[in-house]
Short mmCIF file of the C-alpha atoms (twelve columns), coordinates in Angstrom:
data_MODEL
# 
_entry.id   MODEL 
# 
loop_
_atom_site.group_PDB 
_atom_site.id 
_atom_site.type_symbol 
_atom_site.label_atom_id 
_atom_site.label_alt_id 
_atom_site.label_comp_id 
_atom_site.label_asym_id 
_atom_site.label_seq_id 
_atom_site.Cartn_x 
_atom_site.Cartn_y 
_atom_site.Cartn_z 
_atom_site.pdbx_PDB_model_num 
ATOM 1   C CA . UNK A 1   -14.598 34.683  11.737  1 
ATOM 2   C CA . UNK A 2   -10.980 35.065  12.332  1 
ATOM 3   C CA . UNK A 3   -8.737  32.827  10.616  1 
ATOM 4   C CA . UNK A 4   -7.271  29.616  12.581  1 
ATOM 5   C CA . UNK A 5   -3.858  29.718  12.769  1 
ATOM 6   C CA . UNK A 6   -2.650  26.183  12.591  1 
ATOM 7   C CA . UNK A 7   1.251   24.483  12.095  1 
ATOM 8   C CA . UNK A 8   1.780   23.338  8.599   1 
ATOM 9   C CA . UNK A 9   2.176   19.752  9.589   1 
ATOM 10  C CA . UNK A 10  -1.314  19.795  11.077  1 
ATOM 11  C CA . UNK A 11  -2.870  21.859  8.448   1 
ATOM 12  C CA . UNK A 12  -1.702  19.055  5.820   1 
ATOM 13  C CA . UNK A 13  -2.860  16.532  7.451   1 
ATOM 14  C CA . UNK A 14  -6.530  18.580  8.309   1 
ATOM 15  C CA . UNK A 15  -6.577  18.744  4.660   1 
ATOM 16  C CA . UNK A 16  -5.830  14.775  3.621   1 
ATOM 17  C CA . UNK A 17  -8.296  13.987  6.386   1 
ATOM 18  C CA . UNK A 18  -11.134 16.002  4.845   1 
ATOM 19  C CA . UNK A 19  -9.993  14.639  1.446   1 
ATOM 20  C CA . UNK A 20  -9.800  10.939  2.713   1 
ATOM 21  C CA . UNK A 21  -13.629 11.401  3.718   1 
ATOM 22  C CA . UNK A 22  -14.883 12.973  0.596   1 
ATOM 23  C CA . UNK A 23  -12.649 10.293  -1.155  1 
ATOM 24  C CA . UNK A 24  -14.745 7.676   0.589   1 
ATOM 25  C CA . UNK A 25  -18.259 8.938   0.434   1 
ATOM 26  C CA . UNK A 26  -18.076 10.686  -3.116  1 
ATOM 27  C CA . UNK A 27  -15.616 8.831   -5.205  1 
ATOM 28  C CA . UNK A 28  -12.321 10.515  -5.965  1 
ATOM 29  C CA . UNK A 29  -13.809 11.049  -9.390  1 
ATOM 30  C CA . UNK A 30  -16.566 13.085  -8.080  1 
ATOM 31  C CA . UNK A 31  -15.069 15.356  -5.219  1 
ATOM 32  C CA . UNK A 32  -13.451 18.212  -6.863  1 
ATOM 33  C CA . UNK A 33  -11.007 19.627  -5.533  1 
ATOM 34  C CA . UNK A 34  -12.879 23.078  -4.595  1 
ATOM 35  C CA . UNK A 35  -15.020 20.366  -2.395  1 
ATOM 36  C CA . UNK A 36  -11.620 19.784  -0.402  1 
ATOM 37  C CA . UNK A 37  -11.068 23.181  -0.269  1 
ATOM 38  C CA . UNK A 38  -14.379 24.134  1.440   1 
ATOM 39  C CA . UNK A 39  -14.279 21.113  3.648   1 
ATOM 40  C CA . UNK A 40  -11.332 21.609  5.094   1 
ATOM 41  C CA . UNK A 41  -12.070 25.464  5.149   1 
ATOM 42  C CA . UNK A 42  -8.750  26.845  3.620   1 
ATOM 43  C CA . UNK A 43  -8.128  29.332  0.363   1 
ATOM 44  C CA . UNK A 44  -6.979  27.356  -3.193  1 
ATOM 45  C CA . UNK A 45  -3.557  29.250  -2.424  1 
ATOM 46  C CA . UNK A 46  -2.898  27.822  1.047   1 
ATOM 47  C CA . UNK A 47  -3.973  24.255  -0.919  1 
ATOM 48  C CA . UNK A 48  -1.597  24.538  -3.368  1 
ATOM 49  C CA . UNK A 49  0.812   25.455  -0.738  1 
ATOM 50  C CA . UNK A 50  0.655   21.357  0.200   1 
ATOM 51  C CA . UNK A 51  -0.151  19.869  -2.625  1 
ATOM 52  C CA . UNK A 52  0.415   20.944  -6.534  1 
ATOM 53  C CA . UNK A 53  -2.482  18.950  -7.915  1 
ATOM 54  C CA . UNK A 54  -5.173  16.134  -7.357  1 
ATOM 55  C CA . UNK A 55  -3.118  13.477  -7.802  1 
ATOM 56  C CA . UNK A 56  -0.178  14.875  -5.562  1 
ATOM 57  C CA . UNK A 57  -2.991  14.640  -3.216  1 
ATOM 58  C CA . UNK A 58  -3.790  10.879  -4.032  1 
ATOM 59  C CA . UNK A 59  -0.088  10.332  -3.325  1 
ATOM 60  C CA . UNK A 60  0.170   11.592  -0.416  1 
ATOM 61  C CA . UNK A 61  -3.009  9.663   1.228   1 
ATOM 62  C CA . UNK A 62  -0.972  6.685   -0.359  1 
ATOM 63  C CA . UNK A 63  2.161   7.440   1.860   1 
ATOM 64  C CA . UNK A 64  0.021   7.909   4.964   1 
ATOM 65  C CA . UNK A 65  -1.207  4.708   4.532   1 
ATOM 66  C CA . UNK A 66  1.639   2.931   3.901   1 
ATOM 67  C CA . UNK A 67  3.056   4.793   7.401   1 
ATOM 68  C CA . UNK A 68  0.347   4.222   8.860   1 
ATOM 69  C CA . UNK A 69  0.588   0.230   7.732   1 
ATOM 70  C CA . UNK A 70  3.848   0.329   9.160   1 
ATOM 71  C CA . UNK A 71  3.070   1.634   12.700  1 
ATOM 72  C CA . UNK A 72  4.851   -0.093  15.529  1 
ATOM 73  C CA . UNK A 73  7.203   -1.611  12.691  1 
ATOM 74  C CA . UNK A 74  10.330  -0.726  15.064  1 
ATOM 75  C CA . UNK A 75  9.737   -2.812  17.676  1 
ATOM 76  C CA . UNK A 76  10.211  -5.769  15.137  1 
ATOM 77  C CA . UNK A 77  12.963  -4.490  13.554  1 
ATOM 78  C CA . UNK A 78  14.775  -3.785  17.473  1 
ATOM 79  C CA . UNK A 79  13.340  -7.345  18.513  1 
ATOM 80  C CA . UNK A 80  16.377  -9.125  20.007  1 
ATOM 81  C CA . UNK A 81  14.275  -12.225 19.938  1 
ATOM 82  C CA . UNK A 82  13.907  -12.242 15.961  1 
ATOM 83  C CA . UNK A 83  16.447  -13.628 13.634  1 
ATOM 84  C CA . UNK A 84  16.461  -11.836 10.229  1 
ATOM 85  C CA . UNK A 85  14.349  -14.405 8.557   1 
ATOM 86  C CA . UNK A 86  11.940  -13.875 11.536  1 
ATOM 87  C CA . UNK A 87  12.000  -10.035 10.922  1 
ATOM 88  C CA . UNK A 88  11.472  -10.318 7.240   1 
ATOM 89  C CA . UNK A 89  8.578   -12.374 7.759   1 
ATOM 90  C CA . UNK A 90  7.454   -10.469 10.750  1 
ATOM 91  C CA . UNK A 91  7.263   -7.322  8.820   1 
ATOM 92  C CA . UNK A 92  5.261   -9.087  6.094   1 
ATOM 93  C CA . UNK A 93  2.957   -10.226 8.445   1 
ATOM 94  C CA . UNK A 94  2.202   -7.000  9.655   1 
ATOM 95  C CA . UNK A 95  2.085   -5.369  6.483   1 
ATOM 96  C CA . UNK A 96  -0.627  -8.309  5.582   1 
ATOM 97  C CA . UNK A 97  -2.446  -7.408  8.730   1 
ATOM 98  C CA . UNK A 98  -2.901  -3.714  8.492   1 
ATOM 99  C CA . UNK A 99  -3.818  -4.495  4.785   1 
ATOM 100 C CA . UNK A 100 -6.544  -6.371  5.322   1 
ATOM 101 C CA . UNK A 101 -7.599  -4.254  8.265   1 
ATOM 102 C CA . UNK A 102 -7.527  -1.321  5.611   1 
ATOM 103 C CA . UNK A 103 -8.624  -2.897  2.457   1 
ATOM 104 C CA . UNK A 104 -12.403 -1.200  2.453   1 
ATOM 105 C CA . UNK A 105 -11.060 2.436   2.650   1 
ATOM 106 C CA . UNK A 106 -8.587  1.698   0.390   1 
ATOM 107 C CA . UNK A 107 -10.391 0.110   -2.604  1 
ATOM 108 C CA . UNK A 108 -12.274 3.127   -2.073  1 
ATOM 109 C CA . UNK A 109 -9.521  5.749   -2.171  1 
ATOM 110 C CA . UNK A 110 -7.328  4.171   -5.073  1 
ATOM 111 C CA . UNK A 111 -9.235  1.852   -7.119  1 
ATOM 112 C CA . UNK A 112 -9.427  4.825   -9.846  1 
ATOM 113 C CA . UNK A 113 -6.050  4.117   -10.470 1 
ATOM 114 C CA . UNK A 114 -6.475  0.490   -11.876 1 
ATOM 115 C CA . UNK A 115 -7.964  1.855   -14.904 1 
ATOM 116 C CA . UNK A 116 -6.218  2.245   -17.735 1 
ATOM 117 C CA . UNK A 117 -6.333  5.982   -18.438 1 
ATOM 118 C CA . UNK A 118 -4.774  6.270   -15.023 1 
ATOM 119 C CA . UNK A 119 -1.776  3.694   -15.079 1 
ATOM 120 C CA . UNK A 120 0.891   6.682   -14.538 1 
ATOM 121 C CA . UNK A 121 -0.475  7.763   -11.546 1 
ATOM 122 C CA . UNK A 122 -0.598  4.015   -10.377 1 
ATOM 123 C CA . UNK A 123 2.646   3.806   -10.953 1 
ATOM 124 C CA . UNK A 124 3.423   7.222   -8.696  1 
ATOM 125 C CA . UNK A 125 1.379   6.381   -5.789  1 
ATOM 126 C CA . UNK A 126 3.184   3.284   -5.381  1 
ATOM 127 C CA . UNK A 127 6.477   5.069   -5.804  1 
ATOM 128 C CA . UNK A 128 5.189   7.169   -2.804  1 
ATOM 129 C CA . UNK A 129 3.862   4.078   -0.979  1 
ATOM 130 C CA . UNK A 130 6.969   2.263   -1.585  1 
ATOM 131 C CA . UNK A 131 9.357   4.745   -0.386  1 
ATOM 132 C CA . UNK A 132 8.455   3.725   3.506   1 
ATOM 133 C CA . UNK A 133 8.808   0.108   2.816   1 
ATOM 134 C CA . UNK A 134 11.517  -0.351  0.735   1 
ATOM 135 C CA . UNK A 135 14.106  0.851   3.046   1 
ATOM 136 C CA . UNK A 136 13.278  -1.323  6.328   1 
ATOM 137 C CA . UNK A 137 13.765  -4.415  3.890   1 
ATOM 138 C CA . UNK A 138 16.926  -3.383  3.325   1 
ATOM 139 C CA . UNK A 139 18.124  -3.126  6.392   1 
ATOM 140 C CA . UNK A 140 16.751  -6.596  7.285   1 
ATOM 141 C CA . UNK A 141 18.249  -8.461  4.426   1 
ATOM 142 C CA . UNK A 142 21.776  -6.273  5.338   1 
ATOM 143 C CA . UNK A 143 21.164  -8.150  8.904   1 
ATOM 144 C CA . UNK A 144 20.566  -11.457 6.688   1 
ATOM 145 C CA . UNK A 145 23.813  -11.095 4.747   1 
ATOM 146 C CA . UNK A 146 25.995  -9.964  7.968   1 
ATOM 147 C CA . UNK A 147 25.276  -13.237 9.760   1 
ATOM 148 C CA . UNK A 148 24.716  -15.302 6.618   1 
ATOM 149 C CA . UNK A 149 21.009  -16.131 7.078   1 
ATOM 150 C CA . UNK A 150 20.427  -14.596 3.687   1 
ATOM 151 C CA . UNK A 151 22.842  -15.079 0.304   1 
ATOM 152 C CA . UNK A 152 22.909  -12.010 -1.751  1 
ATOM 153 C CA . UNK A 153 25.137  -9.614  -3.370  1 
ATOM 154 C CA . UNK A 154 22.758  -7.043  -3.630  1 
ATOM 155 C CA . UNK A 155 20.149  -6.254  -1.015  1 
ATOM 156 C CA . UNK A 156 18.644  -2.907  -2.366  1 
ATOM 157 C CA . UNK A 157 18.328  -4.936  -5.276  1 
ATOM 158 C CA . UNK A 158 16.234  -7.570  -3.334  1 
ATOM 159 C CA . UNK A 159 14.182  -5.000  -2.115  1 
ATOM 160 C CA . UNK A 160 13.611  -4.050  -4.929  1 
ATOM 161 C CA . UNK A 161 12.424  -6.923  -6.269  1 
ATOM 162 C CA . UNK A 162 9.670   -7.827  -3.672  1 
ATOM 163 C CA . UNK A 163 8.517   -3.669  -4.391  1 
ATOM 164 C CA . UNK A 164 7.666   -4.870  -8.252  1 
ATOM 165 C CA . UNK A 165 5.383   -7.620  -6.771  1 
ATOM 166 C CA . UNK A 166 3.083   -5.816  -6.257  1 
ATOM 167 C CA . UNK A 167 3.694   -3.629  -9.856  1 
ATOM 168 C CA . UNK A 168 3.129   -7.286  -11.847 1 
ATOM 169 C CA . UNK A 169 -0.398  -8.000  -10.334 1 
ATOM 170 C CA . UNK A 170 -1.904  -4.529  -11.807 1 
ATOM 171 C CA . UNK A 171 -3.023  -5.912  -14.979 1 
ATOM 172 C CA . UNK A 172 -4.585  -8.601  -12.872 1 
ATOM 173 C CA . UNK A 173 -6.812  -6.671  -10.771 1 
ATOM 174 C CA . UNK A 174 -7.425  -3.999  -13.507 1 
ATOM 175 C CA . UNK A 175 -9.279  -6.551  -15.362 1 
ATOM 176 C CA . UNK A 176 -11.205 -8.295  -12.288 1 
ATOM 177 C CA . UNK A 177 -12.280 -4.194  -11.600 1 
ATOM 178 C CA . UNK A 178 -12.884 -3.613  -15.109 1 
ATOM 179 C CA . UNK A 179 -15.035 -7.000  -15.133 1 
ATOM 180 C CA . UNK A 180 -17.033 -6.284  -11.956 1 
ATOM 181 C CA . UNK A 181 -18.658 -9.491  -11.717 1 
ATOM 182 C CA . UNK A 182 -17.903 -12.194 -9.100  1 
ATOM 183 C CA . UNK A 183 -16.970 -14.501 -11.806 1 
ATOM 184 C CA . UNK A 184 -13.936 -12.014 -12.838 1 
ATOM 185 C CA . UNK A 185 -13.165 -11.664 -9.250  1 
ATOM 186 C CA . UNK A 186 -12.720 -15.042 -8.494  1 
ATOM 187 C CA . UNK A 187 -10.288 -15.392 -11.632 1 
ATOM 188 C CA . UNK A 188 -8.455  -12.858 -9.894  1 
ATOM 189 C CA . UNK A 189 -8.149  -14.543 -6.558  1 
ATOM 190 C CA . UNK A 190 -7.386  -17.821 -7.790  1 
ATOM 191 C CA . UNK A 191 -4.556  -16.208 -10.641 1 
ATOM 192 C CA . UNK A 192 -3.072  -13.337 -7.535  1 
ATOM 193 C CA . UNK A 193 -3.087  -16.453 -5.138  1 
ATOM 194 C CA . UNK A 194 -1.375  -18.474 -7.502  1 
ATOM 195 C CA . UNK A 195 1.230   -15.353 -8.063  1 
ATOM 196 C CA . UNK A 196 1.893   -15.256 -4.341  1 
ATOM 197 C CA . UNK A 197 3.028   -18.587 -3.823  1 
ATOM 198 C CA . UNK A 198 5.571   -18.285 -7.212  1 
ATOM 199 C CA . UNK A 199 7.014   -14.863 -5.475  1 
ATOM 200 C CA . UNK A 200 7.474   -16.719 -2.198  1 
ATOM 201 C CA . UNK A 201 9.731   -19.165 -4.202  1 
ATOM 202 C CA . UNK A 202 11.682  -16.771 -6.052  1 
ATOM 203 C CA . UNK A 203 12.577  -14.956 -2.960  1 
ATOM 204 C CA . UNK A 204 13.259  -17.716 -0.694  1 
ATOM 205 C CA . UNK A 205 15.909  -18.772 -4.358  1 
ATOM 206 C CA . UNK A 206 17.346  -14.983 -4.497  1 
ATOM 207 C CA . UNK A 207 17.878  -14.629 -0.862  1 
ATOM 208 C CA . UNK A 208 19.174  -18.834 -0.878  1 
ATOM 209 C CA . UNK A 209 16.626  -20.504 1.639   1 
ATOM 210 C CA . UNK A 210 14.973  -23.457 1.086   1 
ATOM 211 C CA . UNK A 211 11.259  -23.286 -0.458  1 
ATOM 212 C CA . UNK A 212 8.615   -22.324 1.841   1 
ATOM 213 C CA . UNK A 213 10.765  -19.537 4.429   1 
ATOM 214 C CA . UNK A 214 9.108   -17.273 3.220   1 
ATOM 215 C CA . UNK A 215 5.499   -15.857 3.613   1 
ATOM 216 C CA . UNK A 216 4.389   -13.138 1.425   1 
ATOM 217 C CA . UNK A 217 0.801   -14.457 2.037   1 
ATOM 218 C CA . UNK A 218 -1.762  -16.374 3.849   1 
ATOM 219 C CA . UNK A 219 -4.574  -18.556 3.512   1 
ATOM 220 C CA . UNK A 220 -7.796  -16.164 2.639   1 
ATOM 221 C CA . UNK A 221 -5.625  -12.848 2.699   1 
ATOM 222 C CA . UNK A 222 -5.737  -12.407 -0.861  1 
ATOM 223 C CA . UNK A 223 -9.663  -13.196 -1.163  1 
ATOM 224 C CA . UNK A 224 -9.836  -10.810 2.400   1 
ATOM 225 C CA . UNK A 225 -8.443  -7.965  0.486   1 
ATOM 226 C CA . UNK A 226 -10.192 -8.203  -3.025  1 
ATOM 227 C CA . UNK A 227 -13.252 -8.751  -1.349  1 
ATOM 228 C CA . UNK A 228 -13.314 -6.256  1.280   1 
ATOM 229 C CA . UNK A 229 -14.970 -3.321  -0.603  1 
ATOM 230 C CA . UNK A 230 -17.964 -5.640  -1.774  1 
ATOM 231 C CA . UNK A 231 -18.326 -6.735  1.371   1 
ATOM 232 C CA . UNK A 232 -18.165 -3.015  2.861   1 
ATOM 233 C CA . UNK A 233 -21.156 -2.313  0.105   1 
ATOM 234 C CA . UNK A 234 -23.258 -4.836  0.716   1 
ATOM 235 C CA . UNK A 235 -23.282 -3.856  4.347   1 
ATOM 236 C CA . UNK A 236 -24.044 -0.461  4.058   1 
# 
């Protein structure tokens, strides 16, 4: 058989497609990497071309997530209709959405990372994930500052804050994993949920509106997420 020819964009993303699947019907502890090389049909050198180890490949199945979490993102941040508060809260919103909508596959792809052998590479993937997200809240809480919706010297910094949210809840969810009984998961609901609403208020203080502007959740998204991959077992 004559070897496919294929543009290097496509051929990485051939490859995190056939990893995504083993990912979700082996474990990522189980498929080897020389299973993602025969899937996807390639020589180790042309996989090591795109991607340097298995984690690197972890990482980048993080980023396409995260891109494709934030698909369709520009038409709320080119809304002429939205005020900055509305954008901020609009992009949360969405980012909410496509997590829930995603939750199952990802519990399955990345919940080797909440243990605590593996708290490096937690911290890399979401680096990676981050990297998309960070920079459209930027640019909405520049649009906040320029016509004084939002108070704040130091937007990037802002940003930066609401990207370590999501950093502080690790030990939380490391421990309802490492637990794996309902009773440890509903801890973690009820401790995450209670989380949520104190980040809401320290953002709505650091950017100066008044308590309640901002929604980082929603009623049952929290439970929605933890839950999904249960869920996703039972039914199969």
């Amino acid at each position: 058989m004559p070897r496919v020819i294929k543009h290097p964009e496509i051929r990485r993303e051939d490859i995190l497609d056939h990893a995504q699947a083993l990912f979700l019907t082996q474990g990522y502890d189980r498929a080897s990497l020389n299973d993602v090389i025969a899937s996807a049909g390639i020589s180790k050198g042309a996989f090591y071309h795109y991607f340097p180890s298995k984690e690197a490949l972890l990482e980048a199945l993080a980023d396409r997530f995260a891109r494709q979490a934030l698909a369709g993102i520009q038409g709320i941040l080119d809304d002429p209709g939205l005020d900055p508060l509305g954008r901020l809260n609009s992009l949360l919103s969405q980012s909410r959405q496509a997590k829930i909508e995603t939750a199952a596959e990802a519990w399955a792809l990345f919940e080797t990372m909440f243990r605590p052998e593996n708290l490096v590479l937690f911290h890399r993937i979401n680096l990676a994930a981050n990297a998309s997200f960070s920079p459209l809240l930027v640019r909405i809480i520049r649009q906040g500052v320029e016509d004084g919706t939002f108070r704040t010297f130091d937007p990037e910094g802002v940003a930066d804050i609401v990207m370590q949210f999501g950093l502080a809840t690790h030990d939380v969810v490391a421990k309802a994993i490492a637990g794996g009984s309902d009773a440890d998961m509903e801890v973690a609901i009820e401790v995450l949920e209670k989380r949520v609403r104190l980040y809401e208020i320290a953002l709505d203080r650091i950017l100066g509106l008044l308590d309640g502007s901002i929604r980082i959740g929603e009623p049952g998204y929290i439970r929605a997420v933890m839950t999904a991959r249960r869920k996703a077992d039972k039914a199969g």
